[in-house]
RODO-2510 file (C-alpha; in nm, 4 decimals, decimal comma):
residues 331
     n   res          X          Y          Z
     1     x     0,0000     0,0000     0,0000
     2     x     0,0866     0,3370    -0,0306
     3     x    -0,0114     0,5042     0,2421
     4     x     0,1068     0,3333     0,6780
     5     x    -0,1578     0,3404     0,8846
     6     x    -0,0901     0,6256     1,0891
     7     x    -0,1077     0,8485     0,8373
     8     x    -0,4018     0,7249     0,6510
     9     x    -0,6047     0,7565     0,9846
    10     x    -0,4606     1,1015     1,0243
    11     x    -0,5597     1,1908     0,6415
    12     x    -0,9136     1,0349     0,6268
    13     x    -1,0611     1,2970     0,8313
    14     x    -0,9311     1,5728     0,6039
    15     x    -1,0457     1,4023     0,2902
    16     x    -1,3760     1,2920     0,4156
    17     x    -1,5242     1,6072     0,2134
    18     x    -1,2967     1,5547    -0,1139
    19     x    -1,4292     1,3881    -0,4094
    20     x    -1,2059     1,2494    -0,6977
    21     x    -1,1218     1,4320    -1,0561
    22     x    -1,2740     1,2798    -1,3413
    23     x    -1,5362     1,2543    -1,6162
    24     x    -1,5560     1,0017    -1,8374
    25     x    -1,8417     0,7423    -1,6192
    26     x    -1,8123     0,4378    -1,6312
    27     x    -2,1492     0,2821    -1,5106
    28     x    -2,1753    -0,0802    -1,6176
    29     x    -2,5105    -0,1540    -1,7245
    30     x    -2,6752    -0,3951    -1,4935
    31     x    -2,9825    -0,4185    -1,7597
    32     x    -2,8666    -0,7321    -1,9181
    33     x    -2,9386    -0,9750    -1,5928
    34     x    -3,2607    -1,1810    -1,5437
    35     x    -3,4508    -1,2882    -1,2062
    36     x    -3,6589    -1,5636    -1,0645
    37     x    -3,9578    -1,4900    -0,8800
    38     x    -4,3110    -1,4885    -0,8736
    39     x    -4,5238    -1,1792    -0,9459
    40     x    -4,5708    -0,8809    -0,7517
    41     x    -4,2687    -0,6293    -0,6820
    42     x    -3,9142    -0,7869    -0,7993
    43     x    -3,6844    -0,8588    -0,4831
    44     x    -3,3550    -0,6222    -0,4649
    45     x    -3,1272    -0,8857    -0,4798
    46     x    -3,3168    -1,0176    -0,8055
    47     x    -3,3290    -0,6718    -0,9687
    48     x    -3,1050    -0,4773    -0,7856
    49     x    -2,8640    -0,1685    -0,8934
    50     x    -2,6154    -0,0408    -1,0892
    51     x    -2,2537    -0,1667    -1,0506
    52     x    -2,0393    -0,0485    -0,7936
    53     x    -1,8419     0,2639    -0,8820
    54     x    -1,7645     0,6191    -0,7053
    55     x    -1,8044     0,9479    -0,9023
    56     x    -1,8665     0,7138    -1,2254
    57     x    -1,5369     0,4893    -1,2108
    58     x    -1,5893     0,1371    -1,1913
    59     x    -1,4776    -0,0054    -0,8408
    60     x    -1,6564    -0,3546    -0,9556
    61     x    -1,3455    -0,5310    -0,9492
    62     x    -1,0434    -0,4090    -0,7185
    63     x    -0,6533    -0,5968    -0,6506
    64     x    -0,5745    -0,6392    -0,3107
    65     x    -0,1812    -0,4751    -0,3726
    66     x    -0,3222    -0,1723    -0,5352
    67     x    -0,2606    -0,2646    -0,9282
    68     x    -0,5269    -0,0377    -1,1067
    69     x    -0,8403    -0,1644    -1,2921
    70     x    -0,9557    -0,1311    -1,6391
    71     x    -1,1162     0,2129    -1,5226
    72     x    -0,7677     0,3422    -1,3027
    73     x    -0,8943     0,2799    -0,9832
    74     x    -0,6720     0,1101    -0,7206
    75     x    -0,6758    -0,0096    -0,3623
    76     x    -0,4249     0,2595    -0,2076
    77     x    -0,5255     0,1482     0,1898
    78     x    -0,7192    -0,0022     0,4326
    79     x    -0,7947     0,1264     0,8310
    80     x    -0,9926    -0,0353     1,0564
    81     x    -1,2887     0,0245     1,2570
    82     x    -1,2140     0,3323     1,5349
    83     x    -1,0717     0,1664     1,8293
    84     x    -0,9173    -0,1235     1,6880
    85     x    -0,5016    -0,1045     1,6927
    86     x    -0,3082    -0,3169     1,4715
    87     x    -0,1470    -0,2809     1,1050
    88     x    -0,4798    -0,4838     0,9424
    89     x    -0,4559    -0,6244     0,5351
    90     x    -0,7609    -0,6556     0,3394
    91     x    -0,8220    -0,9807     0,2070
    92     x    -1,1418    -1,2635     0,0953
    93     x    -1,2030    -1,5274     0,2244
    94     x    -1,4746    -1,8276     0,1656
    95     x    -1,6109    -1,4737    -0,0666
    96     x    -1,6099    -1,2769     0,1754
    97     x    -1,4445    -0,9591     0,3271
    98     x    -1,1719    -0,9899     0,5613
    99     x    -0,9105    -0,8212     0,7669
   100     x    -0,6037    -0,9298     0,9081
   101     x    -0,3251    -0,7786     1,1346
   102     x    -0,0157    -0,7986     0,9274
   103     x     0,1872    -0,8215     1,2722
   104     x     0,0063    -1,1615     1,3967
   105     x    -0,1163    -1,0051     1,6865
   106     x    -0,4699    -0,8729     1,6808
   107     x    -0,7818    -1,0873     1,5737
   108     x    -0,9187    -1,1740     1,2219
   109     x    -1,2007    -0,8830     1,1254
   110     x    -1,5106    -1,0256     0,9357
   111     x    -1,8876    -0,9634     0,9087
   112     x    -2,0158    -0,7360     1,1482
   113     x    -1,6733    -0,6846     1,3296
   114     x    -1,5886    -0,4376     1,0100
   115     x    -1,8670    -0,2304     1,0631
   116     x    -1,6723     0,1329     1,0136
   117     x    -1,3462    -0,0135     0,8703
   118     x    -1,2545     0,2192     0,5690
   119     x    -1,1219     0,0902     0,1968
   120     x    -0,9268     0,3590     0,0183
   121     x    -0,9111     0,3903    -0,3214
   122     x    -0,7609     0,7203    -0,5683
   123     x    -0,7953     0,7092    -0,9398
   124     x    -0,5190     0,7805    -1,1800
   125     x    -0,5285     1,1391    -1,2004
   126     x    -0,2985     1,3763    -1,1127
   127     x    -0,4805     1,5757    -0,9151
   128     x    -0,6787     1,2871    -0,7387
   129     x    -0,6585     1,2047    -0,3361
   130     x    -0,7687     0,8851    -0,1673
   131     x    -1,1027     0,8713    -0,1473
   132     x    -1,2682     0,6155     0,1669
   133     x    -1,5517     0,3895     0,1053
   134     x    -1,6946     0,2984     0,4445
   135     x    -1,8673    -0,0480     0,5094
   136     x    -2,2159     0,0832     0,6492
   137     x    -2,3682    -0,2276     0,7333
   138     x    -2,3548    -0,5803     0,6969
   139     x    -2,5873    -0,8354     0,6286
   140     x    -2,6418    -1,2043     0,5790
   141     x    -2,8950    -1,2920     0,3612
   142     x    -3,0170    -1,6942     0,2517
   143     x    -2,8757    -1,8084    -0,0655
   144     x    -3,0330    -1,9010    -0,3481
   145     x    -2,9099    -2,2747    -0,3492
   146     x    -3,0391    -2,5757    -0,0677
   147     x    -2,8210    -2,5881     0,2289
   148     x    -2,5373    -2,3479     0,1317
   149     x    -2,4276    -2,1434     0,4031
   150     x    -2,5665    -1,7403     0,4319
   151     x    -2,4253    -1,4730     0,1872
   152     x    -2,2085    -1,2215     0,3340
   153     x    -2,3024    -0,9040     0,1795
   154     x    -2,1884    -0,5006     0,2809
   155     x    -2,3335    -0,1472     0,2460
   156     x    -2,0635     0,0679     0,1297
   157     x    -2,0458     0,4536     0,1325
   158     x    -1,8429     0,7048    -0,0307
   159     x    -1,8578     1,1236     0,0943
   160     x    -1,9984     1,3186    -0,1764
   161     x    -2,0449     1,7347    -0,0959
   162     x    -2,3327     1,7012    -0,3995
   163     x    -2,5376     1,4109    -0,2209
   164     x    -2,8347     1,5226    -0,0305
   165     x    -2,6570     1,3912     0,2794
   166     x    -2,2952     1,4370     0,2154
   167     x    -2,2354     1,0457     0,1240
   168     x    -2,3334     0,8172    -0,1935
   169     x    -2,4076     0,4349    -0,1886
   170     x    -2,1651     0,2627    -0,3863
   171     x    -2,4104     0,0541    -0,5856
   172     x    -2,7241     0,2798    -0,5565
   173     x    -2,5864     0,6204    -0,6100
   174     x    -2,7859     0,7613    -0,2705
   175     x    -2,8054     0,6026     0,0897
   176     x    -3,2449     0,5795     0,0296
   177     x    -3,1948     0,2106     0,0779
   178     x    -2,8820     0,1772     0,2853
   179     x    -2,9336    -0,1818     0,4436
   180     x    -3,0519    -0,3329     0,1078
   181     x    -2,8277    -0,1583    -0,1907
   182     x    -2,5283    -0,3702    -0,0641
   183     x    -2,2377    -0,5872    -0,2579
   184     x    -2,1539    -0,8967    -0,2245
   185     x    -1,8006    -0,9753    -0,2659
   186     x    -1,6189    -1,2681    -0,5332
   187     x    -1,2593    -1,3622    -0,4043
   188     x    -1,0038    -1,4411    -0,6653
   189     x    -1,1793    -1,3607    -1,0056
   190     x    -1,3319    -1,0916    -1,2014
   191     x    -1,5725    -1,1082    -1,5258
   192     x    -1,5462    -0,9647    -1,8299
   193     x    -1,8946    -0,8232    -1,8794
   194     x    -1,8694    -0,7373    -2,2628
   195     x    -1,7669    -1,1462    -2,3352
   196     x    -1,9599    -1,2811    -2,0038
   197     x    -1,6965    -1,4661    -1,9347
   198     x    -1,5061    -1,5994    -1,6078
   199     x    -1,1209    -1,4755    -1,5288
   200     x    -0,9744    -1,6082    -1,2369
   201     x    -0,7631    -1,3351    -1,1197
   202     x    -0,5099    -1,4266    -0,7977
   203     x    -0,5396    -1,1110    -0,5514
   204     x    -0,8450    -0,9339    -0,6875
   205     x    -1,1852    -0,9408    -0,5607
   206     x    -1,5367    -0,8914    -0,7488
   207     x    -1,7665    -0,6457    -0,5254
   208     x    -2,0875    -0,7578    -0,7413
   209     x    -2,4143    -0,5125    -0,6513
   210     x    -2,7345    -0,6625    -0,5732
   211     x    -2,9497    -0,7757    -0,8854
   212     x    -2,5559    -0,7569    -1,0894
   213     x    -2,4733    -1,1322    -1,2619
   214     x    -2,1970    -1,1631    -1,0561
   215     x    -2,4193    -1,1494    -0,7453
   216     x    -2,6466    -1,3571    -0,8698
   217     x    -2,3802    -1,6119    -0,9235
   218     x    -2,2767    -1,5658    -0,5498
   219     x    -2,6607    -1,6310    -0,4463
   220     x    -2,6331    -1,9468    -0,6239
   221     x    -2,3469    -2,0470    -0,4320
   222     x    -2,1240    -2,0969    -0,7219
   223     x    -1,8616    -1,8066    -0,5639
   224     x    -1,5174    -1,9029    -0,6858
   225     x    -1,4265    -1,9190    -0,2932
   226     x    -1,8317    -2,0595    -0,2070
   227     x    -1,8509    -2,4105    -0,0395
   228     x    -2,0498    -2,5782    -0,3643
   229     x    -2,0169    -2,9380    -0,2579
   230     x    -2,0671    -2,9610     0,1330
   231     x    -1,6783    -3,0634     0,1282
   232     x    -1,5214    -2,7125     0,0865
   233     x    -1,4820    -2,7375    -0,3006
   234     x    -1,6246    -2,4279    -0,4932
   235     x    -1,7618    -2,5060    -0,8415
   236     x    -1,5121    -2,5819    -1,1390
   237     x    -1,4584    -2,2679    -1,3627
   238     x    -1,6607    -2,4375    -1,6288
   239     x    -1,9945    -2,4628    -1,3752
   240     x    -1,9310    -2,0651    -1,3295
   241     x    -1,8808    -2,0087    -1,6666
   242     x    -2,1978    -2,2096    -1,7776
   243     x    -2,3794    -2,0240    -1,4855
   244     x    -2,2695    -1,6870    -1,5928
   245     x    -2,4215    -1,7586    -1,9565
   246     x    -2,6850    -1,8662    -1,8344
   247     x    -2,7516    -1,5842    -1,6208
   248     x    -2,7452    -1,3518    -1,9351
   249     x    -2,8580    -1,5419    -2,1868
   250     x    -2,5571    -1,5497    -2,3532
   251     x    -2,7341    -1,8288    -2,6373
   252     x    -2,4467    -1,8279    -2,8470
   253     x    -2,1492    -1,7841    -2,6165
   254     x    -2,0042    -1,5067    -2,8253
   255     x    -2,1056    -1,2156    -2,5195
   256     x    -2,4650    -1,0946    -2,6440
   257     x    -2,7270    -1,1218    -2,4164
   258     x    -3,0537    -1,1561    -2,5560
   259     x    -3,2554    -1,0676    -2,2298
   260     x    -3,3275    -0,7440    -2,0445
   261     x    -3,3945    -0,6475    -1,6842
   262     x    -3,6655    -0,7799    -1,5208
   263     x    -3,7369    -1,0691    -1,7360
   264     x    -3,8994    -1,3924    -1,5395
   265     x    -3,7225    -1,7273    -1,5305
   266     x    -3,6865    -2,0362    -1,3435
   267     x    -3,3430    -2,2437    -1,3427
   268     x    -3,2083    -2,5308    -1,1979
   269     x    -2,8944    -2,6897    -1,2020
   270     x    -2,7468    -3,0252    -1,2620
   271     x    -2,6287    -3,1116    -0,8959
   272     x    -2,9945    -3,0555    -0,7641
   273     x    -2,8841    -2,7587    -0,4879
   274     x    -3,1039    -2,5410    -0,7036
   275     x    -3,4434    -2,6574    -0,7885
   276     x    -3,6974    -2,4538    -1,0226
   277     x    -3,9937    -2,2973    -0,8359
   278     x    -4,2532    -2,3315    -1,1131
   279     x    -4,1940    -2,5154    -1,4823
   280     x    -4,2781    -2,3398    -1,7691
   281     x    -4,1745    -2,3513    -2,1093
   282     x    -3,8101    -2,5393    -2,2042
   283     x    -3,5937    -2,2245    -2,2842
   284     x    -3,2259    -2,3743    -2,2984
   285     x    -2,9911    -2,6357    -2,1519
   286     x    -2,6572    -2,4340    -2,0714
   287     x    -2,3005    -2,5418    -2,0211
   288     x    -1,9795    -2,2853    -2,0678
   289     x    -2,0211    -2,1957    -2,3930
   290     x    -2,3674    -2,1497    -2,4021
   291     x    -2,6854    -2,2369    -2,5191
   292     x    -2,6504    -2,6346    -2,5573
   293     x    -2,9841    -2,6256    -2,7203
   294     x    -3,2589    -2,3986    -2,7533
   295     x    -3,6357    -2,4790    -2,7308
   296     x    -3,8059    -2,0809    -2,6750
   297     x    -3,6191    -1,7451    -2,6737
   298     x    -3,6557    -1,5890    -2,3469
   299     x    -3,7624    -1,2399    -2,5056
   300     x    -4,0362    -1,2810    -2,7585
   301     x    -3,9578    -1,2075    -3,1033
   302     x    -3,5713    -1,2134    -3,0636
   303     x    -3,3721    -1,3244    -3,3374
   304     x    -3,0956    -1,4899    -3,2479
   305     x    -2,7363    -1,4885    -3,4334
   306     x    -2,6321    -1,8526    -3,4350
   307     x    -2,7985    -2,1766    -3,5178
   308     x    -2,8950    -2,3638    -3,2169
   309     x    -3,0470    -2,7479    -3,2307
   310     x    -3,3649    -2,7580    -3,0480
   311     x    -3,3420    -2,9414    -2,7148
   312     x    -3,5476    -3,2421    -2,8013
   313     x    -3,4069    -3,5494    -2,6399
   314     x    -3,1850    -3,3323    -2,4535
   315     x    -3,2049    -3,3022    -2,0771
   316     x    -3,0178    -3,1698    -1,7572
   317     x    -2,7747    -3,3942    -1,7685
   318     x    -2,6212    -3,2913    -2,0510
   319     x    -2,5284    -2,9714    -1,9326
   320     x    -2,4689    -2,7641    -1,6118
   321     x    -2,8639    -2,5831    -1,6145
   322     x    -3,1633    -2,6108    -1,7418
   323     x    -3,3878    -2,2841    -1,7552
   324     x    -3,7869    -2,2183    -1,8214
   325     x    -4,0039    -1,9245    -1,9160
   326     x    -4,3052    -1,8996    -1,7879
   327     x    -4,5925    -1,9424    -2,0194
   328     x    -4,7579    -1,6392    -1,9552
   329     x    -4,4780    -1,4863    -2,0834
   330     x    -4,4782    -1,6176    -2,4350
   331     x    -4,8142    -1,4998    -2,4878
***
């Protein structure tokens, strides 16, 4: 890091009011994402937010020894909550956020116990300073998939002098929904959202906003750091991959998603922790490159750039998921 802890905890209050140079945004659409659920209002964590960012610069995907993203923002420190003495390291764990005294001495920080701890991170400017992102609150909320453990997921804030209230979410913008507009965090890979496709990344860390892809792959416990078996195994690359296609009806595997926002599905997946709620009409069975087969187009009246085999005689075995659209919908 750049910056010892002394002198970040000295510098924090003076920047607490400073927001960084730049303005070329970089909001990553969040549109392209489907949901399960059953009429009525769509659940956050189905719909959700935009991705996480600070004064429009992507902070989606961050490395642990300050390397920059794609959009120049870097990891510069990390301080504790007030009151807790040691030289801590930010680091993930079983995808999730954790803190550790580099000296040995003090006690492992996770979940609630970094309520008030403070990320920094400074863009590539010139002119930039460090800018902290609080954690807010923390939550754990049920996952998505049969007898996986809870997800860990964080409220994270950001000052802001133009915010009604002096601070910004970092997924929602504003703090209207502070205990719901939360990440959830991805240890040890980021996505390439243009492809949809999986990089394992040693050192980096995913912070994936409700409703996001990523988070939905995190609900359905296929984190690359997530206990997927019972055993402490996560899923194999190729079970995220097919999930993330899946996910956003990438059909062809080339990085198009042929869904919006909003859409209604069901899925479930070949090792049974996720079962579908309701069974409509055969969509798809999915494995990492795609669309195995197609039966029904998600979106009505989508034409779709690659030649597909329909999916009779095809079932969930021969891929990683099999997803349905409800019938309504194809009316």
């Amino acid at each position: 890091m750049n910056y010892s802890s002394s002198a970040l905890k000295t510098f924090v209050g003076s920047v607490a009011l400073v927001t960084l140079v730049g303005c070329d945004a970089a909001v990553v659409d969040a549109g392209a994402h489907d949901r399960q659920f059953e009429g009525g209002s769509c659940p956050v964590w189905q719909c959700g937010y935009n991705s996480a960012e600070v004064n429009g610069r992507a902070i989606h995907d961050l490395n642990l020894d300050g390397e920059a993203n794609d959009d120049g923002m870097r990891v510069v420190g990390f301080l504790a909550p007030a009151g807790i003495l040691g030289d801590y390291e930010l680091t993930t764990e079983d995808d999730e956020l954790v803190a550790r005294d580099a000296n040995g001495i003090g006690k492992d920080l996770r979940g609630v116990a970094l309520l008030g701890a403070t990320i920094l991170v400074q863009d590539s400017s010139p002119l930039s300073l460090p800018l902290p992102i609080t954690i807010l609150n923390y939550q754990e909320i049920p996952s998505w998939a049969a007898g996986a453990a809870p997800v860990a997921t964080y409220a994270m804030v950001y000052p802001d002098v133009d915010a009604l209230i002096g601070q910004r979410n970092v997924c929602t913008g504003d703090l209207l929904d502070t205990l719901t507009s939360a990440v959830t965090v991805l240890g040890g890979e980021v996505y390439d959202l243009e492809t949809k496709t999986v990089k394992p990344a040693d050192r980096w860390l995913t912070l994936a906003c409700a409703g996001s892809a990523a988070a939905k792959l995190r609900l359905l416990n296929y984190g690359p750091q997530s206990d997927f078996d019972g055993e402490g195994h996560p899923a194999t690359l190729e079970q995220r991959q097919a999930t993330l296609k899946m996910i956003t009806a990438d059909y062809c595997g080339d990085g198009h998603s042929y869904t919006k926002n909003g859409t209604p599905l069901t899925w479930e997946n070949a090792d049974g922790t996720v079962e579908a709620t309701n069974f409509g009409s055969l969509e798809a069975v999915w494995t990492a490159k795609g669309a195995l087969c197609l039966e029904t187009t998600r979106l009505r009246d989508v034409d779709v750039g690659c030649a597909l085999p329909k999916c009779s005689g095809m079932t969930l075995d021969d891929g990683e998921w099999q997803t349905r659209v409800p019938r309504s919908q194809l009316k």
